[in-house]
N, C-alpha and C positions, 0 to 999 in steps of 0.2 A: 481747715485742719487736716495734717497729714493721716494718712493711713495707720503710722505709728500709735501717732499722739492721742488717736481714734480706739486703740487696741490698748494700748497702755491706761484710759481712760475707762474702759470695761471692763478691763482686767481690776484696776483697783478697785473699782466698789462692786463688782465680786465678790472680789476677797475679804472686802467689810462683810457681806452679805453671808457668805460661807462662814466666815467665824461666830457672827449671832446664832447662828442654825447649828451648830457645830453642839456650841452651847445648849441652845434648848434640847437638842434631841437628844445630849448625853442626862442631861438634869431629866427628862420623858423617861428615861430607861430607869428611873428609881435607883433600888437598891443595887442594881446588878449590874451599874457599873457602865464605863464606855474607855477605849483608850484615848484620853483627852490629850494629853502630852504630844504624843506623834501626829494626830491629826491639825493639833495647830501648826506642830511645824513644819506641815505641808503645805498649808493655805494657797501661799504665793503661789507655790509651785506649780498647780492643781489649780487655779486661777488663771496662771500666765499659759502652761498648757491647753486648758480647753479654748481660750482665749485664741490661741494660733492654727488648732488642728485645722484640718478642713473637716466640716458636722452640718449637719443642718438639724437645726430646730425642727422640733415635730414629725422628725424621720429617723430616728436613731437608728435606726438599721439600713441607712441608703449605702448602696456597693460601693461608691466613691470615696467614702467616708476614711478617714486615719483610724487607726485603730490603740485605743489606752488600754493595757493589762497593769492592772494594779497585783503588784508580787505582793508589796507590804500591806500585810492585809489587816493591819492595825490602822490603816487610813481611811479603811471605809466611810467613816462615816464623812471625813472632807471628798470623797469620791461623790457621795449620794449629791454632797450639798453643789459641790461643782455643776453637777449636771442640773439639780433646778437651776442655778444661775444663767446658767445657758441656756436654759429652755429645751434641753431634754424629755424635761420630764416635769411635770407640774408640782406644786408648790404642796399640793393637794397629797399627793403621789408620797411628795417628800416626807409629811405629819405620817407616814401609815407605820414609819420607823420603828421597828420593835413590837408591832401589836399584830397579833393572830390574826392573819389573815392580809396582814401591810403587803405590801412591793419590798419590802427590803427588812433584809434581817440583820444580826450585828456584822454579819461577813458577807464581802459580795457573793451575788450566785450568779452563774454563766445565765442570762437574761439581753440575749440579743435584741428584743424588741422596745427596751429599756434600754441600750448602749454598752452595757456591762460584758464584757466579753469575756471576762475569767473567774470560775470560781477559786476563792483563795481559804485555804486551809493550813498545810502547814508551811511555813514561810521557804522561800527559797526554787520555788520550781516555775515562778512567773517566768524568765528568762529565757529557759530551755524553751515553753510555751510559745514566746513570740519570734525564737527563732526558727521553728516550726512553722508558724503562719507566714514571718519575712522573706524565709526560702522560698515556700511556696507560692508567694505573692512577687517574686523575681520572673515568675513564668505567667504572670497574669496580664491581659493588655490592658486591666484597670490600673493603674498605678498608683500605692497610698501607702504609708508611712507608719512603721509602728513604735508606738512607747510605752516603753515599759515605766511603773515608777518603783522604788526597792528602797530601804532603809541601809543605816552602816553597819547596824547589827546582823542584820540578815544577810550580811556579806561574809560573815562565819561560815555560811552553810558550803559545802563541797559542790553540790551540784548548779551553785551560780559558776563556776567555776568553770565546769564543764558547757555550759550553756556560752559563756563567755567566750572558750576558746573555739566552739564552731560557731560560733558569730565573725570571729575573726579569720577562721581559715576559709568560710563560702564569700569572705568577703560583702558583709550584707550592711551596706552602704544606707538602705531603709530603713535602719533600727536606730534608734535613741533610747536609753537608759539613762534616768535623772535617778541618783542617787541620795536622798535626805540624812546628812553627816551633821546628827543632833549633837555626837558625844555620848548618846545615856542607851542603853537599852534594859529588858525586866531586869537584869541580875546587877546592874551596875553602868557605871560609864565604861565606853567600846575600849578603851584604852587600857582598862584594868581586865576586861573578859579577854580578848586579843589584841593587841596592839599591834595594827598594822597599818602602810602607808596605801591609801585606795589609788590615792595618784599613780606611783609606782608600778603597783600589782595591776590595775587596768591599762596603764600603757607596755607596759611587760607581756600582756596577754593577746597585744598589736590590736588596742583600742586609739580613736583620737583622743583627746579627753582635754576637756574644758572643763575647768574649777570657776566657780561663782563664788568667789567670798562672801558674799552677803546675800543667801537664799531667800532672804525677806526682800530684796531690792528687785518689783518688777523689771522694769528698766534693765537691771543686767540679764537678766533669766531670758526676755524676749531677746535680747541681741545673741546671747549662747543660741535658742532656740533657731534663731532666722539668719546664722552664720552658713556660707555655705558650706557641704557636706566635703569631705574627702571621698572621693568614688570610689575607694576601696576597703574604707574602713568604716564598720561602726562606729557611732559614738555614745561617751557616755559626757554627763554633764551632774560635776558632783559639788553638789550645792550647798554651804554651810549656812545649818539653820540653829534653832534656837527650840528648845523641846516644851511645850507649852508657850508660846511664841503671843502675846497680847495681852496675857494675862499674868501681872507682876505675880503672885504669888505661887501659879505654875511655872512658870519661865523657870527654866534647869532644875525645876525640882522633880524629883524620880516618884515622888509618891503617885503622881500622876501619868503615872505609864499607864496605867489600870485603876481607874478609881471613881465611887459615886461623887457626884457632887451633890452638897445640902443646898435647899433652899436662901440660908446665907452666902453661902458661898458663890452660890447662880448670880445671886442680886448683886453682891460684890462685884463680881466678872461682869457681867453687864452695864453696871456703872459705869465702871473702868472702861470697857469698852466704848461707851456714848459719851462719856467725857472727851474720849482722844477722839472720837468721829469731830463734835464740835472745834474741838484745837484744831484739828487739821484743816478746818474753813475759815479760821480767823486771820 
């Protein structure tokens, strides 16, 4: 078996893996809610990425390592589940989700020895973040590679903007920017908040840029990932996804940018979910 077919084959039952955990931990948080919507429709993404970086297991803080800033910090909890997938971080580690005194709270926190390299607060400053660390990883004889991941709502914000365009003028050739282009963000679909073309405005700002139509399709997402680089440019790789992405009754629905799930509703989604595990083996 090819190395692909090998990576591609990890990556997918991940990504199963990542969406049941996704599930439990938001249905664990009770009444108070999770952002269910955007972290499914990161899954792939967040699959197919950890799946490529260079990481090792059981060493989350080794200096060789790639570096992931999650900007959109409405993904966390596909963040947390990424990394037990990978063996980051134990499965153990992963259950402490939300409870006093866990590893992980609803938002990542700067926790190097856990992998987590940024803390995210309010949306829009991951970028600037990693062009800071990419500069200064141009002067390093380690060499590693950073990614950011960012939503298309959080691309309202002004200072991705600025982040964007000294990414482009140091020429920082080690950065990737995967952009999740759900459609929906809290106040509405991006279309109706601003309507703008991210294609355009990122190649406008002298980024490469690679569109994945289908951000749910491992398969294209690794080939974006493992295209090689233009030496002078950035990239970004702006991926159409599906907001609530698995689960028929989330999928493009905005209730669930932010919202508990009931006990029916868990059970339902997990049905759903191990019914299509089954179909996809038959």
């Amino acid at each position: 078996m090819s190395k692909r077919s090998d990576t591609l084959r990890i990556c997918t039952e991940a990504a199963a893996r990542m969406r049941r955990n996704v599930l439990q931990m938001a249905f664990s948080t009770g009444s108070k809610g999770a952002h269910l919507g955007g972290c499914l429709s990161v899954i792939e993404l967040l699959a197919t990425l950890y799946g490529h970086m260079k990481l090792k297991p059981g060493d989350p803080g080794w200096s060789g390592r790639d570096r992931f800033i999650l900007s959109k910090g409405h993904g966390s909890l596909a963040q947390f589940t990424a990394m037990e997938a990978f063996k980051l971080i134990s499965e153990e580690q992963l259950l402490t989700f939300g409870q006093n005194g866990g590893s992980f709270s609803c938002a990542s926190s700067f926790t190097p020895n856990l992998g987590i390299e940024f803390s995210n607060g309010s949306l829009g400053f991951g970028l600037s973040y990693a062009v800071g660390l990419a500069l200064a990883a141009k002067k390093s004889p380690t060499p590693c590679h950073f990614y950011v991941l960012m939503g298309d709502g959080e691309c309202n914000e002004g200072s991705v903007w600025e982040g964007a365009m000294s990414a482009a003028h140091f020429q920082l050739s080690n950065l990737t920017v995967l952009v999740d282009l759900n459609g929906l963000q809290s106040d509405g679909k991006t279309s109706d908040v601003l309507n703008i073309n991210l294609e355009k405005i990122w190649k406008g700002f002298g980024w490469e840029v690679i569109t994945v139509y289908d951000g749910h399709d491992i398969a294209q997402l690794l080939d974006a990932l493992i295209l090689p680089h233009d030496a002078m440019k950035p990239r970004v790789i702006i991926a159409h996804t599906v907001k609530g992405k698995g689960v028929s009754f989330m999928e493009n629905n905005n209730k669930w940018h932010h919202h508990a799930i009931s006990k029916e509703e868990f059970d339902a989604a997990m049905m759903e979910l191990n019914n299509g595990s089954r179909n996809d083996t038959d």
